[in-house]
C-alpha positions in Angstrom: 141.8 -95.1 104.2 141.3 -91.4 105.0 141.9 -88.8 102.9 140.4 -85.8 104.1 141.0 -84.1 107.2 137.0 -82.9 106.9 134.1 -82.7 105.5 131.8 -79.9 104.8 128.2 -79.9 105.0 126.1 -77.0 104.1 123.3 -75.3 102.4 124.4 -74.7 98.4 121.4 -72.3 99.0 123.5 -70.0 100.8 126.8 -70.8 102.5 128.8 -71.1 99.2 131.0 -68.2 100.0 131.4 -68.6 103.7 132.1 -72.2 102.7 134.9 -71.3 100.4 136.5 -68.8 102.6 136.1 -71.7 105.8 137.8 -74.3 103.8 140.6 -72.1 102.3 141.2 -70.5 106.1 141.0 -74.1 107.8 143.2 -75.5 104.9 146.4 -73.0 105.3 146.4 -71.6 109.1 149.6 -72.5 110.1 150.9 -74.1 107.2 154.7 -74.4 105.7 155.2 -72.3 102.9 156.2 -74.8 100.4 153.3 -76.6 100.9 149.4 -75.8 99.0 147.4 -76.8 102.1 148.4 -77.6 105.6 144.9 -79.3 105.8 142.8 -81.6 103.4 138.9 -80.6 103.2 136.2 -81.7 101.3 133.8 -79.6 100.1 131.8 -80.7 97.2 131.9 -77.2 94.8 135.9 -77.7 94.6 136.5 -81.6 95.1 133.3 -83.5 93.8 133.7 -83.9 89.7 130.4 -84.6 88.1 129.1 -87.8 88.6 125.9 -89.8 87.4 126.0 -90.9 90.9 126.6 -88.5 93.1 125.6 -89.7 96.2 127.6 -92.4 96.6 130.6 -90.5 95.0 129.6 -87.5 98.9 129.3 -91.1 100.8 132.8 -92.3 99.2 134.2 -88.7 100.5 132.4 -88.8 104.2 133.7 -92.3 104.7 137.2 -90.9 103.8 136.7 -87.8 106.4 138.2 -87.4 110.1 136.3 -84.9 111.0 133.0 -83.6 109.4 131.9 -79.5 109.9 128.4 -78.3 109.5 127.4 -75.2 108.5 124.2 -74.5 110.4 121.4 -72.7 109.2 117.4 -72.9 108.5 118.5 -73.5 104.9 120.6 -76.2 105.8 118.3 -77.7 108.4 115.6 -78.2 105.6 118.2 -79.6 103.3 117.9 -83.1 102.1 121.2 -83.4 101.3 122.7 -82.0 104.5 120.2 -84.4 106.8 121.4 -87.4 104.6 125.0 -86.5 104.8 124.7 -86.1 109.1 122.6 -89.2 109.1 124.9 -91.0 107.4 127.8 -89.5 109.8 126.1 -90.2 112.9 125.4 -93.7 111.9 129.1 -94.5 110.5 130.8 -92.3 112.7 131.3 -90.6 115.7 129.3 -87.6 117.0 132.3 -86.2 118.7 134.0 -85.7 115.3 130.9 -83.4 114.6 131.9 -79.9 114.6 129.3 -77.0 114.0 129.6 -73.4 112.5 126.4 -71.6 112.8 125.7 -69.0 109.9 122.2 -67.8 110.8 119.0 -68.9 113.6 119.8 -69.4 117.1 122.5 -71.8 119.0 121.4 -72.3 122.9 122.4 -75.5 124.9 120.4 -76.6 127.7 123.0 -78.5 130.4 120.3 -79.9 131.9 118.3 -82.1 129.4 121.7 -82.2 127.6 120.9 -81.2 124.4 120.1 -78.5 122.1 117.4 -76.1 122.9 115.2 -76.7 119.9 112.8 -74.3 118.6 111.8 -73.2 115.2 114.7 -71.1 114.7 117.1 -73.7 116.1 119.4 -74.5 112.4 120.2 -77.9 113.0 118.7 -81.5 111.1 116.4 -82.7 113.3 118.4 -86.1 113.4 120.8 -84.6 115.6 117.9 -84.4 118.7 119.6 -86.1 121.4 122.8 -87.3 119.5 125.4 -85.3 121.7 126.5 -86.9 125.1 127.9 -82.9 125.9 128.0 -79.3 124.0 129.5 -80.1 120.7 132.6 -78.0 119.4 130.4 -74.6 117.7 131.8 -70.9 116.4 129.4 -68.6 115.8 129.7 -67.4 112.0 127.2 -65.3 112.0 128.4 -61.8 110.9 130.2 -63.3 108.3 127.1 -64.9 106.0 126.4 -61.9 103.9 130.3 -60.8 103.6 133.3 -62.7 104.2 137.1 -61.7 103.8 139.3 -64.4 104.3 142.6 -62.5 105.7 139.8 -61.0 108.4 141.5 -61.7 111.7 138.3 -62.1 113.7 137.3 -64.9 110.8 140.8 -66.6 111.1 140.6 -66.4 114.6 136.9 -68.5 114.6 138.4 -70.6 111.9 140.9 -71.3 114.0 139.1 -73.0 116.4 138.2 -75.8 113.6 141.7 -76.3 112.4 143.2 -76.6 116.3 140.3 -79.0 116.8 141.2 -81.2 113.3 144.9 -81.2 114.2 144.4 -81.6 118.2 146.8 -78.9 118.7 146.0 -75.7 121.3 144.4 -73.0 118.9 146.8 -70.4 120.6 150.1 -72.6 119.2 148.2 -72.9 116.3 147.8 -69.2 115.3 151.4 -68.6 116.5 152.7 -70.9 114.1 150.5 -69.0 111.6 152.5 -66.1 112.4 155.8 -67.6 112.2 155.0 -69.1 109.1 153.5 -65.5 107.5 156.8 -63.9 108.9 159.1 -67.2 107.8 157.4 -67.0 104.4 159.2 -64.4 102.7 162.5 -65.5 103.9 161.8 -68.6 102.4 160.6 -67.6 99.4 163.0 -65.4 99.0 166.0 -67.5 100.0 164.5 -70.2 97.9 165.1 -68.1 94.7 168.6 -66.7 95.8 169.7 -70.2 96.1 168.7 -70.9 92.8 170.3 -68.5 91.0 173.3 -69.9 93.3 172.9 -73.3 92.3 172.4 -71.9 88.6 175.1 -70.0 88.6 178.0 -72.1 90.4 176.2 -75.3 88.4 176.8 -73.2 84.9 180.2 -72.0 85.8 181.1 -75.5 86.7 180.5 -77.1 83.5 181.7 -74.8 81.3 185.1 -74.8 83.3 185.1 -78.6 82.9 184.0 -78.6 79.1 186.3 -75.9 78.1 189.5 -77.3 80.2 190.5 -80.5 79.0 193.5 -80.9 82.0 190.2 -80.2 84.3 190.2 -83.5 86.5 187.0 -85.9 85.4 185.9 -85.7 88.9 185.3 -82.1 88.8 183.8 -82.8 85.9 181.2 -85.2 87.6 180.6 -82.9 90.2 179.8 -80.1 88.2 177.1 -82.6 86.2 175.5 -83.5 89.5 175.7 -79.8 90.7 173.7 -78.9 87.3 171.1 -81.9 87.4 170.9 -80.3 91.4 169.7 -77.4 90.3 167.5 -78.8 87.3 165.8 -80.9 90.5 165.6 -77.6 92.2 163.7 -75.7 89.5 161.1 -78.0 89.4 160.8 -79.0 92.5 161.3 -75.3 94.0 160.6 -72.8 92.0 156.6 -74.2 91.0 156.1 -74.4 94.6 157.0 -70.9 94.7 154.8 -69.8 91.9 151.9 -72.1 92.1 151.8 -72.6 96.1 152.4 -69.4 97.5 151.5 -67.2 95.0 148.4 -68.5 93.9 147.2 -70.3 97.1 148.3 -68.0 99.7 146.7 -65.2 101.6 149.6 -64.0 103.5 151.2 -62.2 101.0 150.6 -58.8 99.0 149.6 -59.4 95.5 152.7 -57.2 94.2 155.2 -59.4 96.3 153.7 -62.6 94.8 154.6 -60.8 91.4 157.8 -59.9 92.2 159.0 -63.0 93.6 157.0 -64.6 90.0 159.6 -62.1 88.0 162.3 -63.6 90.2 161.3 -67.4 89.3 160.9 -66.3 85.7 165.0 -64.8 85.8 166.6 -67.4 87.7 164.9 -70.7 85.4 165.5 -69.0 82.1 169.2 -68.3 83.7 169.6 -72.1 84.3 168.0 -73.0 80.9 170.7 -70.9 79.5 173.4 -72.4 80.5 172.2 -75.5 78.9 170.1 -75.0 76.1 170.2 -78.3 74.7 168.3 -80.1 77.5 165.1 -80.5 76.7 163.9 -81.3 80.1 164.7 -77.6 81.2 163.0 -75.9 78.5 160.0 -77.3 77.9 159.4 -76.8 82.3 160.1 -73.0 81.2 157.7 -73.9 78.2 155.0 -74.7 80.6 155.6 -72.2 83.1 155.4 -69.6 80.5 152.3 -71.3 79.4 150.4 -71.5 82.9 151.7 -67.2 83.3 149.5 -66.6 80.2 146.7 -68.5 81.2 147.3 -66.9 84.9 147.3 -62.8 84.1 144.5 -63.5 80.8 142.1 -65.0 83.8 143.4 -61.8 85.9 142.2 -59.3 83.5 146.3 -58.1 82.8 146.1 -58.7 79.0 149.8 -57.0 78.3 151.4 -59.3 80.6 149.0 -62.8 79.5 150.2 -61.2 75.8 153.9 -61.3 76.9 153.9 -65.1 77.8 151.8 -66.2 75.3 154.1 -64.7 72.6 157.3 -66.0 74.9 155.8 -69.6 75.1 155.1 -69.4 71.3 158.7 -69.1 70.7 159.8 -71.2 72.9 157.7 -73.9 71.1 158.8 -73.3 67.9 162.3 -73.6 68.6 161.6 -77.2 70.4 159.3 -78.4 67.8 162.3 -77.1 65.1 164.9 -79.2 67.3 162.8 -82.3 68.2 160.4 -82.6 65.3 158.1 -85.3 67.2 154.3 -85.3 68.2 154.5 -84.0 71.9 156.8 -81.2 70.9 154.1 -80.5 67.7 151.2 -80.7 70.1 152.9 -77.9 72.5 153.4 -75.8 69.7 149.8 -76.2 68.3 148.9 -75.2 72.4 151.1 -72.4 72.2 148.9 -70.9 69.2 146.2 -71.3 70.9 147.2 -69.5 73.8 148.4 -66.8 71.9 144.6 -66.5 69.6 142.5 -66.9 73.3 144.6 -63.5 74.3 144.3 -61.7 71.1 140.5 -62.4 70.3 140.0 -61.2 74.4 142.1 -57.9 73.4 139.5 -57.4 70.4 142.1 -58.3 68.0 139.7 -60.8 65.5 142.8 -61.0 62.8 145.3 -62.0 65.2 143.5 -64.2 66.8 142.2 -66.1 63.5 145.9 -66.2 62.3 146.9 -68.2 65.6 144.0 -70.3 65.6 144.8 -71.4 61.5 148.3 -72.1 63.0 147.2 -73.9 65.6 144.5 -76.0 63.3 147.9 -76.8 60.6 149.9 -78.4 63.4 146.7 -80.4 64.8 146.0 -81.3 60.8 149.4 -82.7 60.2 149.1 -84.9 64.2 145.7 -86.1 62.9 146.6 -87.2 59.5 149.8 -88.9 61.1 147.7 -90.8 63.4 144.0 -90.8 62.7 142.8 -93.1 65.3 144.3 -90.9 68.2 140.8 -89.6 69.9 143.3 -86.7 71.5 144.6 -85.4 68.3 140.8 -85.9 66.7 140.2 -84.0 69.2 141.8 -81.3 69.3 141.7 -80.7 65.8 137.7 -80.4 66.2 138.4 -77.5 69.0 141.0 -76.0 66.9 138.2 -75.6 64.1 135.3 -74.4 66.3 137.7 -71.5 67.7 137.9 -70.5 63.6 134.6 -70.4 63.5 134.3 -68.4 66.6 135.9 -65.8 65.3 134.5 -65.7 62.0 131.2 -65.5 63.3 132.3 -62.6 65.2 133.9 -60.7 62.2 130.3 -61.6 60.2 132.2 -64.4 57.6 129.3 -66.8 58.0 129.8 -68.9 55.3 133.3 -70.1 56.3 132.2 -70.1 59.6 129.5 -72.6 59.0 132.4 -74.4 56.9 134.5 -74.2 60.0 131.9 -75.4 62.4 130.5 -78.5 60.0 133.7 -79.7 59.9 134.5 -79.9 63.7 130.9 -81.3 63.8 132.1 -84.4 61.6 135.1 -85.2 63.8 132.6 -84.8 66.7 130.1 -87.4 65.3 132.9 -89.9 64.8 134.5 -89.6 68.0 131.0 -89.8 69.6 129.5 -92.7 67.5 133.2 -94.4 68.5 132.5 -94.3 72.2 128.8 -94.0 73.4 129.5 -94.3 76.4 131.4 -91.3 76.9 129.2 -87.7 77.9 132.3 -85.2 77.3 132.1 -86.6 73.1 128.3 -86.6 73.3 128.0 -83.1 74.8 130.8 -81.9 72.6 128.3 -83.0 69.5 125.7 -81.4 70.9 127.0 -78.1 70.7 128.5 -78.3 67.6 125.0 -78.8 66.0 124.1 -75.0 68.7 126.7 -73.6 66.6 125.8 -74.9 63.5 122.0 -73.8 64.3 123.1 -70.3 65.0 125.0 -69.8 61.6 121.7 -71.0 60.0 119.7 -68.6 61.8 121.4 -65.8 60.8 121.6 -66.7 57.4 118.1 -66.9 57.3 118.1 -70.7 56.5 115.6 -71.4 59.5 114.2 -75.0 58.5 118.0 -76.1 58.3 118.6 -74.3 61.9 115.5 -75.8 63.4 117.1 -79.4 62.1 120.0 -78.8 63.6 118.9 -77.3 67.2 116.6 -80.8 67.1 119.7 -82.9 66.8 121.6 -81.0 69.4 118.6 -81.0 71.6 118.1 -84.7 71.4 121.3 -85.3 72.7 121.0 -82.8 75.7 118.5 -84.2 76.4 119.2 -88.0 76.9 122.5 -86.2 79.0 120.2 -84.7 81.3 118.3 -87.9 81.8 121.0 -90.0 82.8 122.7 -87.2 85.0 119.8 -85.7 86.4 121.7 -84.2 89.5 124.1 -82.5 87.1 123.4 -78.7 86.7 125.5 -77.9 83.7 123.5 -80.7 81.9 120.6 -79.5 82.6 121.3 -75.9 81.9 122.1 -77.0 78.5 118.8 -78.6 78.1 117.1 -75.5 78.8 119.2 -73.3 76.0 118.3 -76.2 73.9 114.7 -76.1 74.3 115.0 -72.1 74.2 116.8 -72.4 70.8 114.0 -74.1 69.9 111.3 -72.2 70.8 113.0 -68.7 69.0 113.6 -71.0 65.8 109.6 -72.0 66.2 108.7 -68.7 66.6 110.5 -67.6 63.9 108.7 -69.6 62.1 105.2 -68.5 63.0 104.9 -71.8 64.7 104.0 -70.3 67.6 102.2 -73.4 70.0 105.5 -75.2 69.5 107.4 -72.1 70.8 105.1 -72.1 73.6 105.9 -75.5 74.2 109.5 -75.1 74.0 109.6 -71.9 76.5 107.6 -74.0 78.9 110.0 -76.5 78.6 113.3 -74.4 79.4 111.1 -72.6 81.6 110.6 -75.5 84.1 114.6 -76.5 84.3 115.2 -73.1 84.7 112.7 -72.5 87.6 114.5 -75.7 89.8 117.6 -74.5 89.2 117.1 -70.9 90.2 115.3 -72.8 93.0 118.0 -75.0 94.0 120.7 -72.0 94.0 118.9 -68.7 94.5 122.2 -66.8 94.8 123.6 -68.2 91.6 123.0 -64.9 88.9 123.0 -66.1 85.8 120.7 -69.3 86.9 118.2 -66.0 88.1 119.0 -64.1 84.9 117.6 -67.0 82.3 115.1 -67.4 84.4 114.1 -63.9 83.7 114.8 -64.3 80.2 112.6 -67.5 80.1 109.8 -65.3 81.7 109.9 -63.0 79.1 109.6 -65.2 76.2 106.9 -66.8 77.7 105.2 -63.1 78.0 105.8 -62.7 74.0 104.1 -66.0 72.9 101.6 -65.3 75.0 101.0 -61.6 73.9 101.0 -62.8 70.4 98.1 -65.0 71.6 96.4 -62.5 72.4 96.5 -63.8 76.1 97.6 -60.4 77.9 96.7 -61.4 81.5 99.6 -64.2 81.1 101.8 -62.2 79.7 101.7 -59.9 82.2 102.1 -62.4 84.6 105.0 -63.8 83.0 106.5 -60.2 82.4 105.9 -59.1 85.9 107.7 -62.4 87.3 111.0 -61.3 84.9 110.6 -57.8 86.3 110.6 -59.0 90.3 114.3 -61.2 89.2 115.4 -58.9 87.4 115.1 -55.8 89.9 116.4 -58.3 92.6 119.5 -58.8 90.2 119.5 -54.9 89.6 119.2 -53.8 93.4 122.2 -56.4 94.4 124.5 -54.9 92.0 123.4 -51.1 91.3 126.6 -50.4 89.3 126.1 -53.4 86.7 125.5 -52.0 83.7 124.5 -54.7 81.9 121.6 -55.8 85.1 120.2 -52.0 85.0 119.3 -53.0 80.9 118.0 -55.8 81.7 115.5 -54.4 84.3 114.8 -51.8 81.5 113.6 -54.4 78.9 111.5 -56.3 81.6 110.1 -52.7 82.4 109.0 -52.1 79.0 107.5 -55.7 78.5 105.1 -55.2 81.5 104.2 -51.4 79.7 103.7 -53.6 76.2 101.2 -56.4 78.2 99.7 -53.1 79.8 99.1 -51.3 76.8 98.0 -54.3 75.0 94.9 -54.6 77.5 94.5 -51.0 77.2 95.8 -49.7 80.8 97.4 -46.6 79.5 98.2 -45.4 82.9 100.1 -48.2 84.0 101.8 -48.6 80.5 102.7 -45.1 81.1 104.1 -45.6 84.2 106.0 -48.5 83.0 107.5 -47.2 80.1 108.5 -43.6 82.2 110.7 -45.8 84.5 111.6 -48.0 82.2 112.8 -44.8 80.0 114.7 -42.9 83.0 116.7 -45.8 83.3 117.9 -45.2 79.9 118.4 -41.7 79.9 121.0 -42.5 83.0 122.9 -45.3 81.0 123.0 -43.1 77.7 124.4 -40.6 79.7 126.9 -42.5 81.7 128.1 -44.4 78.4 127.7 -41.8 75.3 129.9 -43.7 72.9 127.7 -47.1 73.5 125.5 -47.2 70.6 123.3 -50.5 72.0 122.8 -47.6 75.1 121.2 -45.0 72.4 119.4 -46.9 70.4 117.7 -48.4 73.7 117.1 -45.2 74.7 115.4 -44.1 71.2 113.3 -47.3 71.4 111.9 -46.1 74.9 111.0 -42.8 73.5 109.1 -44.5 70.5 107.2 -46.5 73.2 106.6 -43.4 75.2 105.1 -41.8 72.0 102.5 -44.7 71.6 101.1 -44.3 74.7 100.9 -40.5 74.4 98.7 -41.0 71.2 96.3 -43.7 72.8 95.7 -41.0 75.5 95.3 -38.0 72.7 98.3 -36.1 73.8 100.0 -35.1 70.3 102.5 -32.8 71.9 103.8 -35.0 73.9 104.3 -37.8 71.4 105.8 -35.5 69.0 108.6 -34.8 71.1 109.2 -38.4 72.5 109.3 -38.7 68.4 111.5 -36.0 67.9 113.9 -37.3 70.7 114.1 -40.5 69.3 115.0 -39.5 66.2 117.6 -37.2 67.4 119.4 -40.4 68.7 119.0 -42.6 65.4 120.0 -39.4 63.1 123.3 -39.4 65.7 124.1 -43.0 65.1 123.8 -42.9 61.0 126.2 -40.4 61.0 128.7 -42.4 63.1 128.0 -45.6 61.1 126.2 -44.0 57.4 126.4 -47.8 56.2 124.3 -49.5 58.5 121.4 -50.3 57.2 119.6 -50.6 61.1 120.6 -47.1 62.0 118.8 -46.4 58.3 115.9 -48.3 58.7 114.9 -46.8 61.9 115.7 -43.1 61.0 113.5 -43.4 58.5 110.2 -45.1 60.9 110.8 -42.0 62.7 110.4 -39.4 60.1 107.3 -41.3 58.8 105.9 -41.5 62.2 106.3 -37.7 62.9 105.3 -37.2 59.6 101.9 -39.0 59.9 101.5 -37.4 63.3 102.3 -34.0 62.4 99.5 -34.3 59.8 96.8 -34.8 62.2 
């Protein structure tokens, strides 16, 4: 049976993006508005769940595929994966259902031999040498590697040429049914909804003509039943079409007309759930459109608006759950609260949030004790308690946190001892004994941490095994081990530490590997680096941690340079800065620590000064001028360090006067008047 319309192979490497914006371009050209995709593709990032066998699960998908679309490229032509899936294409199917996008090297066909010119820079597997009895279908996707916008017309235009190809259709009535549709697309929409509140209002003016008038003839009556149940099909049948198709999948539209015709839905179904209050069926679709708004503008950065339906479906909930009284209505209550707490703690409101969680955790208390053996409510009463912890955590309550979180952690072990089997329940546990750990680490309790980071670890660890292709899995691994190694280290166990960084160190070196363009995979690598330099500086191993410094530097300026205006990238390349001064210094090469620190100081200065209110900026800032000061004594310049001193603890003295109670901002005012002290006096 075949499912897809294609398949697309590429380099993960790479050709992510252009990927995406293929497949979302191939999928809609053309298509009619009420529908999410004109075209079916595969492409593994967006239809492959995980799998502990995965390639059976991309051979499942090829073997489902009409068509199959490779993304050539150097990256991809080195690619296992890529050779295995053409291999597998060209010996199952046909090569003229082969069609080729380059994104980098250098396309040529030669008539005569028939074939591909092939040369080093020719981005094709090598199993396609002689496969093609003519020129294969190819676009050149070139320009668009680096940068892609999907509503391009040039890209659509080359895009184009796959979906004519797929559908067999001339690619010139292809893109003129793409604009007929773009043009045909607000009429729709827009009749759509004034049809509805047609249907709404002749259905509602129906019945109560027919209820209200008892000489009204039954027939009437009937009608006006099946003209309200009409427009009940209608809503759900139309109007999530409207909000879910076209305004979420669709790139024809401005983002302010998607909105408006959004307000529009929103008007016309609480209009038709008006008019009949009492069905159930009605509200509770306005319940969960109301539900997937909030969800919708909280993931879109508009908080007010996320706020707004989080608070409606709240009341909405409470007034089903007060009218039905049963377990699903309970359950979308208990959801509704938790909607409402994800907003709040997002809007920095901790009190808020905690009081919709504790609402949330009541209803999932009462559905628990009702029906214990129900895995779901288990559950979700164990998520329910680790989003009180959360938040306790954050507002420095660490006791009931801990409470919070050993409690989830009990309903996690049973659910995972109940089914073994099951990864989602086993992860679950294991980072319910991270969060446990953490608690104990900030408490100080580090033999209790380091027991439960073990436990945790353990179980990441036999998840990685069994799913070794699966990325998450093994990125969990790696914070395991690194949890580890800070608990060891803590400690003053410090080979174990070492053994533990080395650990998270090699999964994070493969994955980095296996997806250079993937920035948070690059940034704990960094990190990794740079624990690795402190165990070994504490060794009194300074070459390595140089080494190991300098490699967190090179990631982290690459990180820095591809985003200049990320604040949060320009710190870290700060900190890896001053660890390559600290190895320096530490093997005595006072000019190059001096160097080090300077640049690592000027960055600084410019974040201080962009961000004066950010107190994690300053106190950054007075920890580069205390490192500058070092340096300045080793060389004999007492001038100097004096005022790198003296500008340091400017910035401390200005932060205990903002925050007199912290005992930090205390602590390190008074270093710096003993070090200026001492310093003054020789």
């Amino acid at each position: 049976m075949m499912i897809y319309d294609a398949f697309i192979s590429y380099s993960h490497a790479r050709d992510k993006k252009i990927a995406a914006a293929l497949q979302s371009v191939v999928q809609t050209l053309g298509k009619p508005w009420y529908k999410r995709r004109g075209l079916r593709l595969f492409r593994d990032d967006t239809s492959l769940s995980a799998t502990p066998h995965l390639w059976p699960s991309i051979e499942l998908a090829l073997s489902q595929s009409h068509f199959l679309i490779l993304l050539a490229s150097s990256d991809a032509a080195q690619s296992p994966w890529v050779e295995k899936e053409i291999a597998y294409w060209l010996a199952n199917k046909s090569a003229e259902t082969l069609l080729i996008a380059a994104t980098d090297g250098t396309l040529a066909w030669d008539t005569e031999k028939g074939d591909f010119l092939w040369s080093d820079s020719t981005p094709l597997p090598a199993c396609l040498k002689g496969k093609f009895a003519a020129e294969p279908k190819w676009v050149d996707l070139r320009a668009y590697r680096e940068e892609v916008n999907r509503s391009d017309r040039r890209f659509m235009e080359l895009a184009a040429d796959f979906a004519a190809a797929i559908r067999g259709v001339p690619k010139e009535d292809l893109l003129s049914e793409e604009v007929r549709q773009q043009r045909r697309a607000l009429t729709l929409a827009w009749s759509a909804v004034a049809l509805l509140i047609a249907l709404t209002g002749a259905a509602a003016w129906q019945w109560k003509s027919a209820v209200e008038a008892e000489r009204v003839a039954i027939a009437q009556k009937q009608r006006a039943e099946k003209d309200l149940g009409a427009a009940k099909g209608a809503v759900n049948d139309l109007i999530f079409n409207i909000a879910q198709g076209l305004g979420y999948d669709s790139s024809t539209l401005p983002v302010s007309t998607i909105h408006h015709i959004l307000d529009t839905v929103k008007t016309t179904i609480e209009s038709l759930a008006a008019t009949e209050p009492g069905d159930t069926d009605l509200q509770r679709s306005r319940l969960t459109m109301l539900g997937n708004f909030a969800e919708t503008y909280l993931k879109a950065g508009d908080l007010e608006d996320a706020q707004n339906a989080a608070e409606q479906s709240l009341a909405l909930a409470q007034a089903l759950a007060k009218d039905k009284g049963d377990a699903e209505a309970a359950s979308d209550l208990s959801v509704s609260y938790h909607k409402v707490g994800d907003v709040l703690q997002t809007k920095g409101d901790l009190d808020g949030a905690l009081t919709a969680y504790r609402a949330s955790l009541a209803i999932a208390e009462r559905l628990a004790q009702v029906d214990s053996g129900n895995p779901d409510w288990q559950r979700d009463l164990s998520v329910a308690t680790n989003k009180i912890g959360d938040v306790l955590v954050a507002q420095g309550h660490l006791a009931e946190a801990l409470a919070s979180y050993q409690r989830s952690l009990a309903i996690r072990e049973r659910l995972a001892k109940a089914d073994p089997g099951n990864a989602e329940a086993q992860r679950n546990l294991s980072l319910s004994y991270e969060r446990i750990g953490d608690v104990l680490v900030a408490q100080g309790d580090l033999a209790g941490a380091l027991k439960s980071f073990q436990a945790g670890a353990a179980i990441a660890e036999r998840l990685a095994r069994a799913d070794a292709g699966n990325p998450d899995l093994q990125r969990d691994l790696s914070i395991a081990d690194e949890k580890l190694g800070d608990t060891y280290l803590a400690q003053g166990h410090i080979s174990d530490a070492l053994g533990a960084y080395q650990a998270s160190l090699a999964i994070r070196e493969r994955l980095a590997k296996s997806d250079p363009g993937n920035s948070d995979w690059q940034n704990n690598l960094a990190l990794s680096n740079e624990r690795m330099g402190d165990v070994l500086l504490m060794q009194g191993d300074g070459g390595g941690a140089l080494k190991s410094y300098q490699a967190a530097l090179a990631i982290a300026k690459g990180l820095s340079d591809s985003d200049p205006s990320n604040a949060d990238w320009q710190r870290e390349l700060s900190v890896a800065t001053n660890k390559v001064g600290d190895a320096e210094l530490a093997q005595n090469q006072l000019p190059e620590a001096l160097a080090s620190y300077q640049a690592s100081t000027a960055i600084r200065e410019r974040l201080a000064k962009a961000d004066p209110g950010n107190a994690d900026w300053q106190r950054d800032l007075a920890v580069s001028y205390a490192r500058l000061a070092a340096v300045y004594q080793k060389t004999g310049d007492k001038t100097k360090a004096l005022d790198a001193l003296r500008q340091g603890e400017a910035l401390i003295a200005a932060l205990t006067k903002l925050a007199p109670d912290s005992a930090q901002w205390q602590k390190d005012l008074v270093w710096f008047d003993q070090q200026i002290e001492a310093l003054s006096k020789q």
